[in-house]
C-alpha positions as CSV (number, residue, x, y, z in Angstrom):
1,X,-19.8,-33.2,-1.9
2,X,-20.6,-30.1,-4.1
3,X,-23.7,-29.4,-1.6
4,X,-20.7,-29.3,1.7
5,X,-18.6,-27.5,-0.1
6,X,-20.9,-25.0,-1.1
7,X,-22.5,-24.8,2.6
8,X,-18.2,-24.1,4.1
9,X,-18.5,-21.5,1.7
10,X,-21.1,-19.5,2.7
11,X,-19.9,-19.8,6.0
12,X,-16.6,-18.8,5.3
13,X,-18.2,-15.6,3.6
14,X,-20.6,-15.2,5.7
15,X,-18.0,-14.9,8.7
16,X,-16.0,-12.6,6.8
17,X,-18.7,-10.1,5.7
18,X,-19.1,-10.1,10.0
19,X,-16.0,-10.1,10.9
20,X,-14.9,-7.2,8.0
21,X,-17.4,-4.9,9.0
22,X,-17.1,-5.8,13.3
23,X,-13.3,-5.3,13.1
24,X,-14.0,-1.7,10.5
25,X,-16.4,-0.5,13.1
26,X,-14.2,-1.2,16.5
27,X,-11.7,0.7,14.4
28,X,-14.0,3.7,14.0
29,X,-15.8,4.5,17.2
30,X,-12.0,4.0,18.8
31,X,-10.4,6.1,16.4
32,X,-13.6,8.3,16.0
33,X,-12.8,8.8,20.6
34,X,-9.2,9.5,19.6
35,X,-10.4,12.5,17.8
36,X,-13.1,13.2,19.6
37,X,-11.9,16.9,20.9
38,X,-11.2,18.2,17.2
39,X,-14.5,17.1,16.3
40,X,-16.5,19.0,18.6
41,X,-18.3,22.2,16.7
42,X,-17.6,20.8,13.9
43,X,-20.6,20.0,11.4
44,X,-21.6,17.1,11.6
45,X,-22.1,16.0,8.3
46,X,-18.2,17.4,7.6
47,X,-17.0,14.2,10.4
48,X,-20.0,11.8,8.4
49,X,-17.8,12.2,5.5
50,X,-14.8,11.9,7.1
51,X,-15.4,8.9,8.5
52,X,-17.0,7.6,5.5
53,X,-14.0,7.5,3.7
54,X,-11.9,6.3,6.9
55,X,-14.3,3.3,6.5
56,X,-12.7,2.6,2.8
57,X,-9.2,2.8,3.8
58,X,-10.1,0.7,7.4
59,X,-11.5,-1.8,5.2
60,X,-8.5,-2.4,3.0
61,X,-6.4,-2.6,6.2
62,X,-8.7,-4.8,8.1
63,X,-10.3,-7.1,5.9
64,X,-7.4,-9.4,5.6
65,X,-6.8,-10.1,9.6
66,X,-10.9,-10.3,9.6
67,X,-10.3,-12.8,6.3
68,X,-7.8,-15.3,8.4
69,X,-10.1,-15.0,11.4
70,X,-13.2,-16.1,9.3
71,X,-10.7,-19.2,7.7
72,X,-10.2,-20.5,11.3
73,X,-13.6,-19.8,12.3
74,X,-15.2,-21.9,9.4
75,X,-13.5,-24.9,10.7
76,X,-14.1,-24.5,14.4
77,X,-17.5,-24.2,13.6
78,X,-17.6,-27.3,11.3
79,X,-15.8,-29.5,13.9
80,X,-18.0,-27.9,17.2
81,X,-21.6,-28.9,15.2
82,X,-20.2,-31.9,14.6
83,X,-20.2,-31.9,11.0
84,X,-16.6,-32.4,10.0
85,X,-17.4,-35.8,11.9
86,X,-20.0,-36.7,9.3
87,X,-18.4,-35.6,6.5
88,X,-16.0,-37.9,7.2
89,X,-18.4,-40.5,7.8
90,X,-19.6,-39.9,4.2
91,X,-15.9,-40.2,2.6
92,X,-15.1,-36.4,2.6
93,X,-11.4,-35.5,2.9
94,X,-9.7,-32.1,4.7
95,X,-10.2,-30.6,0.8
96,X,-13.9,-30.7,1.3
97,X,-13.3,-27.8,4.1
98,X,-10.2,-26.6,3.2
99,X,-11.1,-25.7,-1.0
100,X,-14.0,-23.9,-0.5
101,X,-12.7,-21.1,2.5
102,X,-9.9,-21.1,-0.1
103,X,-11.9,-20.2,-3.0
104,X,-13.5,-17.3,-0.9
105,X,-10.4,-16.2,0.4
106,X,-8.9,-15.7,-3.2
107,X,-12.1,-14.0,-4.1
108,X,-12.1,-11.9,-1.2
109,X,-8.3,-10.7,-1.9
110,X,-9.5,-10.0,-5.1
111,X,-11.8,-8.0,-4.2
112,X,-9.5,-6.2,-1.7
113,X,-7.3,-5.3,-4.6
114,X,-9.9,-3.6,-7.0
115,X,-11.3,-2.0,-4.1
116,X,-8.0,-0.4,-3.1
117,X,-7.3,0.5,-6.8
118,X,-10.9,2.0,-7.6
119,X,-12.2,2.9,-4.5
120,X,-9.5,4.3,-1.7
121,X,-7.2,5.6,-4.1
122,X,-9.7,8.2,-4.4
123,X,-10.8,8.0,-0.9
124,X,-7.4,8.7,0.6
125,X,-6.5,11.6,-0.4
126,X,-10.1,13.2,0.6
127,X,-9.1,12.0,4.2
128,X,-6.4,14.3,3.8
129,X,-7.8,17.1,2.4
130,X,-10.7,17.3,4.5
131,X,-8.4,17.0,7.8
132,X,-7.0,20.4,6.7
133,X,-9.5,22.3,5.0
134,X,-12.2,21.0,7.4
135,X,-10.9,20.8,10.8
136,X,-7.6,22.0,10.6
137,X,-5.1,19.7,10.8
138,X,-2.1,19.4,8.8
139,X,0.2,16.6,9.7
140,X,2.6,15.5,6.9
141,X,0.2,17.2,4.0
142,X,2.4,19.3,2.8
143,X,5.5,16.7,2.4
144,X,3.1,14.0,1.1
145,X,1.5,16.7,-1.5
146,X,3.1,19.4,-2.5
147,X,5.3,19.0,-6.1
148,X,8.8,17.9,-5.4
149,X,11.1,21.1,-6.4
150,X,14.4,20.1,-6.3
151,X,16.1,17.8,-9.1
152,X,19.6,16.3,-10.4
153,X,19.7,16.7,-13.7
154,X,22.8,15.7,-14.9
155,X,25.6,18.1,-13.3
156,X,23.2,20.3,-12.5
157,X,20.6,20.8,-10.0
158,X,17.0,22.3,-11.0
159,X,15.0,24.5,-9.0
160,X,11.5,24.6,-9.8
161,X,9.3,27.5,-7.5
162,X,6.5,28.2,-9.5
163,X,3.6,25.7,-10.8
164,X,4.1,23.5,-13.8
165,X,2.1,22.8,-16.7
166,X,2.9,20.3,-19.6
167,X,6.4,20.6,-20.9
168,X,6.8,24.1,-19.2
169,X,7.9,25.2,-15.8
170,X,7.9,28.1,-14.2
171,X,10.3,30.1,-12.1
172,X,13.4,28.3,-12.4
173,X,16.9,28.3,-10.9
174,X,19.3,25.9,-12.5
175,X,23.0,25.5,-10.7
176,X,25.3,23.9,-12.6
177,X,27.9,22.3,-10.6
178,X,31.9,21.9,-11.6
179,X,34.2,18.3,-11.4
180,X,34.8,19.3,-7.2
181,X,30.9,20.2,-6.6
182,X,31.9,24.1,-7.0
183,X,29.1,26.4,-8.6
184,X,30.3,27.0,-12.4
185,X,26.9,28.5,-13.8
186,X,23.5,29.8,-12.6
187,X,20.7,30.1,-14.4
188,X,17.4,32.3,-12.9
189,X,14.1,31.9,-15.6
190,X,10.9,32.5,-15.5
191,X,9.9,30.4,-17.4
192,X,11.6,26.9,-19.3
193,X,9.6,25.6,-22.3
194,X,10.6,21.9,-23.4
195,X,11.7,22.0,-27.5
196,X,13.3,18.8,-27.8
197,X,15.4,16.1,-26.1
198,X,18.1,17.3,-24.3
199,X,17.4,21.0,-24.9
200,X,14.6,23.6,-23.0
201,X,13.9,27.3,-24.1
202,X,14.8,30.1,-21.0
203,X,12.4,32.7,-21.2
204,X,12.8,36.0,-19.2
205,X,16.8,34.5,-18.2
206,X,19.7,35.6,-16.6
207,X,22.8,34.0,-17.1
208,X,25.7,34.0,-14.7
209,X,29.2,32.2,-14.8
210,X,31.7,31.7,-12.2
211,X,35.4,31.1,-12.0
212,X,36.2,30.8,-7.8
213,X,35.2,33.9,-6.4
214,X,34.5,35.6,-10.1
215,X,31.4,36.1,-11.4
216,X,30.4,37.0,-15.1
217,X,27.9,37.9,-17.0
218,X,26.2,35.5,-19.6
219,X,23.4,35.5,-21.5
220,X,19.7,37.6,-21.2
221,X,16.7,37.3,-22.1
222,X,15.7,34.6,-24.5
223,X,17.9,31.9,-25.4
224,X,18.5,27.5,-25.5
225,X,20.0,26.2,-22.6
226,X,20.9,22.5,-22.9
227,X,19.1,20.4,-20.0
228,X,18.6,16.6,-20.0
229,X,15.5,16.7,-18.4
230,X,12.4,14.4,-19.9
231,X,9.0,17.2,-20.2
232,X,7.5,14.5,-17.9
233,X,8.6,15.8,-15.2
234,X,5.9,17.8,-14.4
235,X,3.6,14.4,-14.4
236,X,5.2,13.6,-10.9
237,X,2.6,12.7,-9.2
238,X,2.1,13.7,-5.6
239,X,0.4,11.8,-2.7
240,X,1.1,8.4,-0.3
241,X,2.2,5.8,-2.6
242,X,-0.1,3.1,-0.6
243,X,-3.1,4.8,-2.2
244,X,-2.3,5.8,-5.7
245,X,-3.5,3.3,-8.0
246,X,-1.1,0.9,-9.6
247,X,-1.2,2.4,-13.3
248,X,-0.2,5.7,-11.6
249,X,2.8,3.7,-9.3
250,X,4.3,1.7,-12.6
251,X,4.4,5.0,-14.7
252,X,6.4,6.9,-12.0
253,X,9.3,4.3,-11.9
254,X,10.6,4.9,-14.9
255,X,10.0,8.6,-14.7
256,X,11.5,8.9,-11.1
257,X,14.5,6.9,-12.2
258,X,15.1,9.6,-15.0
259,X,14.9,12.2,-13.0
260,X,17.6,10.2,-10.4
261,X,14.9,9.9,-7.7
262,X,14.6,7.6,-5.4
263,X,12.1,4.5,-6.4
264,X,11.9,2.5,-3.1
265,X,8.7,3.6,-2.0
266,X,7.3,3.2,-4.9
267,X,8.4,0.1,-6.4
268,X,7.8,-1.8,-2.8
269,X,4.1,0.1,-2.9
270,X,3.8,-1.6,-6.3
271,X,4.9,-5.5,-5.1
272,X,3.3,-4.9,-1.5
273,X,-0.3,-4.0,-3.5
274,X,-0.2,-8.5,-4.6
275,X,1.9,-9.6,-1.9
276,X,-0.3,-8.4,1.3
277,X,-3.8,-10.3,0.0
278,X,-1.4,-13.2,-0.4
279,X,-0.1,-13.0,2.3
280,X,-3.4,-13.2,3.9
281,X,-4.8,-16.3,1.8
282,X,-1.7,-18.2,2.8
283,X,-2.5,-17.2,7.1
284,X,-5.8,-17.9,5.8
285,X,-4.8,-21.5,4.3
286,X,-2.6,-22.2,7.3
287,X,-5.6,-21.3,10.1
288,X,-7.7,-23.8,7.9
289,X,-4.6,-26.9,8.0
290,X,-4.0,-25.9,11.8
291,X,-7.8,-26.0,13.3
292,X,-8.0,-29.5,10.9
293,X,-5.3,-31.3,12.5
294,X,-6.2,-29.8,16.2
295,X,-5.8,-32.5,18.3
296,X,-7.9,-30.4,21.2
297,X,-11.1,-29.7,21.0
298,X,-12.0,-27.1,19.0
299,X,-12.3,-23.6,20.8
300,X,-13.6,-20.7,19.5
301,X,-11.4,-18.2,21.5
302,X,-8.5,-19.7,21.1
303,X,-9.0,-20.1,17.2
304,X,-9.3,-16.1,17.3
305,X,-6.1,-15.8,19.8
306,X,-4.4,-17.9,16.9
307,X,-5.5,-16.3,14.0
308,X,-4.6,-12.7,15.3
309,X,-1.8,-13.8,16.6
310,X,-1.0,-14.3,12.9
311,X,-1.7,-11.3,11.4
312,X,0.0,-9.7,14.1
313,X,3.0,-11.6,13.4
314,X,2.3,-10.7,9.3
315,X,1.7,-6.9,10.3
316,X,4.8,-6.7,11.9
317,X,7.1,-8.5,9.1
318,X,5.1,-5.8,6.9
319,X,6.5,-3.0,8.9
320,X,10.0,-4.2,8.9
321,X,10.2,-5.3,5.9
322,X,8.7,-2.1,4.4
323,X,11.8,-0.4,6.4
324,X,14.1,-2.2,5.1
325,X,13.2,-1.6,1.7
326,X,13.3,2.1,2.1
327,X,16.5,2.3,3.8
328,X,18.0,0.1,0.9
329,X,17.9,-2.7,2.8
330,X,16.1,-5.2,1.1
331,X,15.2,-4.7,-2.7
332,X,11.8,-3.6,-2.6
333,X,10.0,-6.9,-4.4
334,X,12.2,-9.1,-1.9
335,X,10.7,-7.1,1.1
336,X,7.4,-6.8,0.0
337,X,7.2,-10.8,-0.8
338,X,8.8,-11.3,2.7
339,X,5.7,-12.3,4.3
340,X,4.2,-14.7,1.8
341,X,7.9,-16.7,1.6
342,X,7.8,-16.9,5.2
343,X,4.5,-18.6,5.4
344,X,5.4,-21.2,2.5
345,X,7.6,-23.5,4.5
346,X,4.9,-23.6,7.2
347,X,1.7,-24.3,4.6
348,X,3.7,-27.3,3.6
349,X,4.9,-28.5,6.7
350,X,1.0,-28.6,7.5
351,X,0.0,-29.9,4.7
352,X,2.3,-33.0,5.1
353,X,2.5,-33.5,8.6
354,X,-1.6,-33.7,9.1
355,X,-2.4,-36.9,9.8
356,X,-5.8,-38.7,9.3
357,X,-6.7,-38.7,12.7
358,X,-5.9,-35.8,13.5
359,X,-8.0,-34.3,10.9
360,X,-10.8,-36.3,11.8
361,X,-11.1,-35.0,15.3
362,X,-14.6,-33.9,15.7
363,X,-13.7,-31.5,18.6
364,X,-17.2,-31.9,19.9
């Protein structure tokens, strides 16, 4: 049994290496015609790089529809040839078929993981830069990567306009707010230095405080101004949360929830990194269960109309569910797990309701 199960593997791989790189390229020359009219006069070896890291990210995206297609496919091409007939023949059950496009499958998300983590988090953001420094084209760049400058710090709001450095920020406007949101104090720096918890060093201050329509003079020049703002602030990092790696994600949690920031993105980015691969080994378990109990013969188109008619169905929870958890819907873990609880009831309504017979359909 060792020898068949070895054989389903490398044709489950096998498929997916084809189908990862078929469904990456499709991707490509379409998106590549998309863009075509921005891309002409351009260098050429400027788009080559382009589109070699769009081939990272595509993969990523991809490789888990091409990874339940390849699941389904392993078993229609077992039962077509015939040789889910004599396996049976020789005492094999549905685990001779269905443990070894498993064991790739978990191998394969995996893979995806490390890959996103170690590979695309880097390739990413050199889509993005080279879209605007390259040919031109802005889109959300600024939002996604510029530092955030605005935060609630207690009853006070922070203003940061210059560039910050390690415990030190420069060009600052703080407005202290009264019990009925009225401006009490304002602060302009140009420069605040971090000392110690709680308390920051103006540098180059002005101090004003205001009673109503009054305004007064405070303090000049140098002096402490009591701030409970953590020197980590200027560690936010900047960028899409679906490509920073996860040790990057986790530490700006905590850090964003200091600084009362929202966390949603983040946190779902965090869950939605395990839950998508998955998500895609349990489509993948469920295209193996369904084209074993097939009581039809077994058809390669309509094993590929199944199987991305799952994903589809996956992609689409993802979106919602990725929605919902940024308009405090759905806590982020429970919408990023969405999709893999979803498929649960129907992997075990599979796995019990195959029959014998049905399973040992040769479908040739």
């Amino acid at each position: 049994m060792k020898l068949l199960e070895r054989y389903v593997a490398r044709l489950a791989a096998g498929l997916f290496i084809a189908l990862s790189l078929g469904v990456v390229t499709l991707f490509l020359v379409i998106d590549f015609g998309d863009w075509l009219r921005i891309y002409t006069g351009k260098p050429v070896g400027d788009v080559a790089l382009l589109y070699w890291y769009r081939s990272h990210v595509a993969m990523v995206q991809f490789a888990p529809a091409a990874l339940v297609l390849a699941a389904g496919l392993a078993v229609t091409v077992v039962r077509r040839r015939g040789e889910w007939t004599a396996m049976r023949a020789l005492g094999a059950s549905p685990l001779t078929v269905v443990r070894p496009i498993m064991v790739v499958a978990c191998l394969a998300a995996l893979g995806l993981i490390t890959f996103q983590e170690f590979v695309v988090s880097e390739s990413g953001p050199k889509i993005d830069r080279l879209m605007v420094e390259r040919f031109d084209r802005w889109g959300d760049f600024l939002t996604v990567y510029s530092p955030r400058r605005w935060f609630r710090v207690g009853d006070s709001l922070l203003n940061v306009r210059g560039d910050s450095n390690p415990q030190r920020l420069e060009d600052v406007r703080v407005f202290q707010m009264g019990a009925s949101s009225e401006l009490v104090r304002w602060v302009e720096a140009g420069r605040l230095t971090w000392l110690r918890e709680g308390t920051w060093q103006a540098e180059d201050a002005t101090e004003l405080h205001f009673d109503g329509a009054q305004a007064r003079a405070g303090r000049k020049g140098s002096f402490e101004l009591a701030l409970p703002l953590r020197p980590e602030v200027t560690q936010l990092a900047v960028g899409r949360p679906e490509w920073l790696p996860l040790s990057v994600l986790q530490r700006q949690v905590s850090l964003m929830s200091a600084l009362q920031l929202p966390t949603e993105p983040t946190r779902f980015a965090i869950h939605h990194r395990w839950a998508a691969p998955v998500a895609a080994v349990l489509a993948a378990l469920i295209a193996c269960l369904a084209g074993l109990r097939g009581q039809k013969g077994a058809s390669v188109p309509r094993t590929l109309l199944e199987g991305a008619g799952l994903y589809g169905s996956l992609f689409v929870v993802a979106m919602i569910s990725r929605s919902l958890a940024i308009n405090g819907r759905l806590t982020p873990p429970l919408a990023a797990w969405l999709a893999p609880l979803l498929l649960l009831p129907m992997v075990f309504w599979l796995a019990r309701s195959a029959s014998p017979t049905g399973t040992a359909t040769s479908g040739s």
